[in-house]
N, C-alpha and C positions, 0 to 999 in steps of 0.2 A: 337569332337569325339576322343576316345582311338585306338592308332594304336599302331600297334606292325613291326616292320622294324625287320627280320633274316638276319643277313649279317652287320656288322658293318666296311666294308668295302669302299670302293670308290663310290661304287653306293648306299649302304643302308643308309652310313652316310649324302650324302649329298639330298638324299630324305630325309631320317627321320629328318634333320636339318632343311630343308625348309617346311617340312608340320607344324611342328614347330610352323614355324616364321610365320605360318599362321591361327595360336591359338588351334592347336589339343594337346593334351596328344598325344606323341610316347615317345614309350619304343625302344632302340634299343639294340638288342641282337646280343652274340657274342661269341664264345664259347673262343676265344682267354683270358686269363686272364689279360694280360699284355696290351693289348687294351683298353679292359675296363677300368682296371685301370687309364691309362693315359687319357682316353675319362672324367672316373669322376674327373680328377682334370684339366680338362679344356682343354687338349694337342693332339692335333690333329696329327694322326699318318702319313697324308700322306700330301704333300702340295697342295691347292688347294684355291688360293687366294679369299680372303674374307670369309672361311668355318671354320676358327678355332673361330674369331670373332662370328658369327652366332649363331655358338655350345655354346661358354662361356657365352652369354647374354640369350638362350631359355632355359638351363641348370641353369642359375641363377633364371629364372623365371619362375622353377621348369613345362616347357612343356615338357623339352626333357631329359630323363634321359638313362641310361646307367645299362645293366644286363648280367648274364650268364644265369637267367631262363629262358630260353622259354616257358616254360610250363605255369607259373606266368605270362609272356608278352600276353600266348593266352589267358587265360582264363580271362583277363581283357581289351580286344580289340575285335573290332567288325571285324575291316579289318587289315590282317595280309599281309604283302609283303615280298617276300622271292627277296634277293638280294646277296645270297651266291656266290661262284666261280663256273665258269663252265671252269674248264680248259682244253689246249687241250688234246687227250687223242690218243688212238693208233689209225695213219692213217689221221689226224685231225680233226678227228669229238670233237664235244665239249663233255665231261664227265660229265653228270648228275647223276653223284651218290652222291654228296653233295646235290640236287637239291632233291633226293627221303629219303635222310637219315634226311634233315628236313623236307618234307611234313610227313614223318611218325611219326616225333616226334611232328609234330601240331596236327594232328588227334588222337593222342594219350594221348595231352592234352584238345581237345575239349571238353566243357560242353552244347554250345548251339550251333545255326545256325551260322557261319562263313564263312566270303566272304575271300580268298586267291587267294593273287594277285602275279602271277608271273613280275619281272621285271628282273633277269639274265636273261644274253642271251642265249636262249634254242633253241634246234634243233624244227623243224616245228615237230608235232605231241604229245608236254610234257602238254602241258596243257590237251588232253585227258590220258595221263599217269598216269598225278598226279591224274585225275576224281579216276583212278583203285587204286591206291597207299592209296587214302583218305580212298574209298569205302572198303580194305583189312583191316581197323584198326579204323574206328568208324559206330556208328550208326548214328551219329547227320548229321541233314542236313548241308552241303555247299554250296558254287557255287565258282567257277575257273574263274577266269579274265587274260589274258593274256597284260602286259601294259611293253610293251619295252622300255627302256632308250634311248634318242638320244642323249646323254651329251657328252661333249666335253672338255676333259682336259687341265687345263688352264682357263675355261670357265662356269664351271659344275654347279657354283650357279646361274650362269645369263641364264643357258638356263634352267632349271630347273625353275626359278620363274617366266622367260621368252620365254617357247616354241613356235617352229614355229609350232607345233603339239603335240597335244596327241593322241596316238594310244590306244585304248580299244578293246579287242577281248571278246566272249563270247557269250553263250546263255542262260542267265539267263538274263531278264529283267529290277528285282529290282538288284542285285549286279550292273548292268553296270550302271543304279541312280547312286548308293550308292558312287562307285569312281568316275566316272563323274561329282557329285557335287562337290571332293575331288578337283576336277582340277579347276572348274570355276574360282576359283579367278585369276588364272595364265593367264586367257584368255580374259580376260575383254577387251583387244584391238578388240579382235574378231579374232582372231584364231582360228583354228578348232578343236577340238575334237571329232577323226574317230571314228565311231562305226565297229567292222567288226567281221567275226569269228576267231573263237583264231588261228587257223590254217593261215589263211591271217597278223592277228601280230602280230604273230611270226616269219612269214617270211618278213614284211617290214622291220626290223632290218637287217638281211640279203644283204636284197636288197640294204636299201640305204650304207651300207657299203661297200658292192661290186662296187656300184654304183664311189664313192666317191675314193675309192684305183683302179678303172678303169682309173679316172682323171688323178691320181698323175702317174699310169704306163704309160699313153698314153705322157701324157708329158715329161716325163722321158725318154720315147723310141724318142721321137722329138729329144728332145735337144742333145740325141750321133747322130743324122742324122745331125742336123743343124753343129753340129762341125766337120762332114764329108764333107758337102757340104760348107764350109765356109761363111754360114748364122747364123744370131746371134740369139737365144732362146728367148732374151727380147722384140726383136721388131716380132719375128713370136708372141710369145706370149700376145702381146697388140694388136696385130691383131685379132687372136683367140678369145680375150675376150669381142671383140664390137659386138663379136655376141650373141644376146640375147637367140640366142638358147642355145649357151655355157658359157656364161657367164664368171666371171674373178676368180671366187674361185675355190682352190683345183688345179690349171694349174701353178704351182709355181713348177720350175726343180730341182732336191735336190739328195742328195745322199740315198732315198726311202726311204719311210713310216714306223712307227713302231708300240711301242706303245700295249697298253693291248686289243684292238679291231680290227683293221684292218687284223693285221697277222692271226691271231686267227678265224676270223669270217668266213674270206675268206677260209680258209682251212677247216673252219666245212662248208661251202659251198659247195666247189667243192666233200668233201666225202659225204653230206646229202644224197645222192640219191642213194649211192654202186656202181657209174660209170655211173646208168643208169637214165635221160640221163648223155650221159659225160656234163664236164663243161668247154668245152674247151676255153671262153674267160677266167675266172677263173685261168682256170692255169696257161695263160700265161699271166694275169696281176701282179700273183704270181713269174712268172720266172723272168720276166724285172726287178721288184722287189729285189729281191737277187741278181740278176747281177747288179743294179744300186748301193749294198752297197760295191760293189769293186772299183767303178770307180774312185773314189779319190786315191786310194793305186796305182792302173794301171797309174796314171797319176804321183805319189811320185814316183814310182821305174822308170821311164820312164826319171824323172830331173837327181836322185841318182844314179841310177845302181838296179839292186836286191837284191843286198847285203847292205845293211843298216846298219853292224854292225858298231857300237860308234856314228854312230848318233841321237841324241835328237831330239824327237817332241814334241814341244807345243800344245795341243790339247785345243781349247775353244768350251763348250757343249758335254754335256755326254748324257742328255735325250732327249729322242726321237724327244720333241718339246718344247718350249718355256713353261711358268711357271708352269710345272709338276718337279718333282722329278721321274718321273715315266724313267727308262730304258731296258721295255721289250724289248726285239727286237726291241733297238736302232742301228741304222746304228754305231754308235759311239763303238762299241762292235765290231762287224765285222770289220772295221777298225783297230781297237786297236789291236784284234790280231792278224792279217794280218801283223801291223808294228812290234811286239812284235815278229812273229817267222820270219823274216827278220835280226832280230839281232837291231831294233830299241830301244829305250829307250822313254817313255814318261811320258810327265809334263803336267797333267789335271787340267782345272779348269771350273767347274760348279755352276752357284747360287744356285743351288738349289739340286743336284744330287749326291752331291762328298760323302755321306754316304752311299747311290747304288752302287758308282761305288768302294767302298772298298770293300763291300759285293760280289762282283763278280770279281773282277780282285785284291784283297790284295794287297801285299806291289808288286807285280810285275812293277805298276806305281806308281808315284811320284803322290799325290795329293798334291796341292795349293791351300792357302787360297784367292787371287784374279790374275784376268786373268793376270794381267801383271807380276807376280811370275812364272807364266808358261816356259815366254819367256829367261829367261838367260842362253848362251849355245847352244840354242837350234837351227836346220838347218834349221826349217822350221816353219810356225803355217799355222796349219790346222782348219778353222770353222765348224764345225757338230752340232751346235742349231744353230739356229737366234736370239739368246735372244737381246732384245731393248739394251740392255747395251751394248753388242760387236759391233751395229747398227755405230757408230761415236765415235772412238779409236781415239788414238794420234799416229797416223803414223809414225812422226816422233820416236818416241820412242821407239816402235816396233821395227822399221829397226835398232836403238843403239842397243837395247837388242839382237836380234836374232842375231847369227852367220852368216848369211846368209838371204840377202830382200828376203823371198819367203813366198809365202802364197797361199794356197791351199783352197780355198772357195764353201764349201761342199754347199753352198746355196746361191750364189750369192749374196750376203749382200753387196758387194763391186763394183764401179764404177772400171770400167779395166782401164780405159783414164785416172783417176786422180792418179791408182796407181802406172801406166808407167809411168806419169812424176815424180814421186815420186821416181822413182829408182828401185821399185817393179818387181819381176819375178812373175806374177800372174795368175793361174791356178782357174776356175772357170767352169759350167757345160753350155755346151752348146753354149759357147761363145770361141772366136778364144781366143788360150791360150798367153801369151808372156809376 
């Protein structure tokens, strides 16, 4: 089948790579130049392990190609998916005026009947918007399919070729076929693919992200109790996890969530509704949230003093989470400038992220090309990802390099016992510091 993917983006490319791989013609569209560009000569714009690979072999084997027409991409596809930005917008609700400036530009190139399928993540009620948006600007029949992303950065091809669900919204009978069959091959374990109305998924996206940054704030509010009450985070937390109601994902203590979904989603959450009702867990899974991206800085000026000035920080992980390059509303941001108007100095090193974190903070910080470049000089290292690579360091070497054995472990990466006999002043969440 001919598809057309709007959005050559995070979510459109690594759909329209995998339906791909799964022998459709897609066209991906993308009004950026410089994308495309780089997209037709193979080069994947944003990191997302195993997606560049995928792209270079479906593109060699002319299924997946790369355009600025949209209009060209509709009129040669039957099902078109819109996977543009919905950024946040005032108050945080999400901003679907990308989301209406390409429906108008699909129905403007329609020649026949057209199945368009939402997968940005859109406020509950756009799927009957874009019905009015379609309906202002052709005659030809449509149907609207509402089919949310639950990808996970880091992760985005294997859940994608390997969903624990697909979500379909809609009322049209032959459209919800038509992508339905799109999904079978992904589901051949036996997986489900939900049928429901648009309005139900649109809001399951909602949900389970609300659902998932509830985990991470509830945890997060534990572990400053547990280091009040001088109980340790890791053993309340392997207790918490034997229960099969709670299970062991997402209860991991860290210095909060980030990332281009969770912030974002939760906050067009708690605005979807104009207060009424209020969203009061919501908000305050959102407040523990932003209080949790201090708690490393509260615990540096607490060794230091408050005055920071001429000390170096080594800092390991810039993005929000392990094999992304992505640093929206990374905890690592908050931190950096916290240490930054302190009078701090810092030496970053990221595998994957250090060309984000020039984009955002310039020559203010020292980038390094490997973590252990970070440390010379330096008073202290601070962990903010988990990347497997930071996982089993050479300690020994560390303590040579640093000015000072301290380590400040935004994620618990580190055993507290081995790195006291180590010589280590070791600060970590949730757990007695020393």
């Amino acid at each position: 089948m001919n598809l057309a993917v709007i959005g050559a983006g995070y979510v459109g490319l690594v759909a329209g790579t995998c339906f791909a791989e799964n022998g459709h013609e897609v066209t991906c569209v993308d009004i950026d130049e410089t994308k495309i560009a780089m997209l037709k000569e193979g080069k994947v714009p944003i990191y997302e392990p195993g997606l560049e690979e995928m792209v270079r072999r479906n593109a060699q084997e002319q299924r997946l190609s790369f355009s600025m027409d949209l209009a060209g991409a509709v009129k040669s596809s039957a099902i078109i998916f819109i996977a543009v930005g919905t950024p946040q917008g005032v108050n945080g609700q999400a901003n679907t005026e990308h989301v209406r400036t390409t429906v108008k530009s699909i129905a403007k190139a329609m020649d026949s009947f057209k199945i368009i399928v939402t997968k940005s993540t859109v406020p509950v009620g756009t799927a009957d918007q874009i019905k009015g948006w379609l309906a202002e600007e052709t005659s030809h029949p449509f149907a609207v399919v509402s089919n949310p992303e639950f990808l996970k950065e880091g992760a985005a091809v294997d859940d994608f070729m390997k969903p624990d669900r697909v979500v379909l919204g809609g009322d049209n009978a032959e459209a919800l076929d038509a992508v339905k069959e799109l999904y079978e091959p992904f589901v051949r374990t036996g997986n489900p693919i939900l049928i429901m109305d648009s309005r139900s998924a649109e809001m399951s996206k909602y949900a389970a992200n609300a659902m998932l940054a509830t985990k991470i704030s509830f945890i997060n509010e534990i572990a400053r109790l547990c280091e009040s009450m001088g109980a340790d985070i890791d053993e309340v937390r392997r207790a918490v996890a034997m229960d099969r109601r709670i299970g062991p994902h997402f209860i991991f203590p860290g210095v909060g969530y980030g990332g281009s979904c969770f912030p974002k989603d939760i906050r067009a959450a708690i605005s979807m509704g104009g207060g009424e009702p209020e969203m009061l867990l919501l908000k305050a899974v959102e407040q523990v949230n932003e209080r949790q991206k201090f708690l490393l800085v509260e615990k540096v000026k607490r060794h230091f003093g408050s005055d920071l000035s001429g000390l170096a920080f080594a800092i390991w992980g810039l993005s929000f989470k392990p094999r992304t390059d992505d640093m929206r509303d990374a905890p690592s941001i908050t931190v950096i400038d916290c240490l930054l108007k302190a009078g701090g100095k810092i030496q970053a090193f990221d595998p994957e992220a250090m060309d984000e974190a020039k984009k955002i903070f310039g020559d203010q910080i020292q980038c390094v090309h490997r973590n252990y470049d970070a440390l010379p000089g330096a008073a202290a290292l601070l962990v903010l990802t988990e990347w497997n690579e930071f996982r089993r360091p050479d300690f020994p070497r560390i303590k040579q390099l640093l000015k000072q054995p301290v380590i400040f472990d935004g994620r618990n990466v580190y055993d507290a016992a081995d790195l006291k006999k180590l010589g280590f002043k070791y600060y970590s969440i949730g757990r007695a510091d020393g």
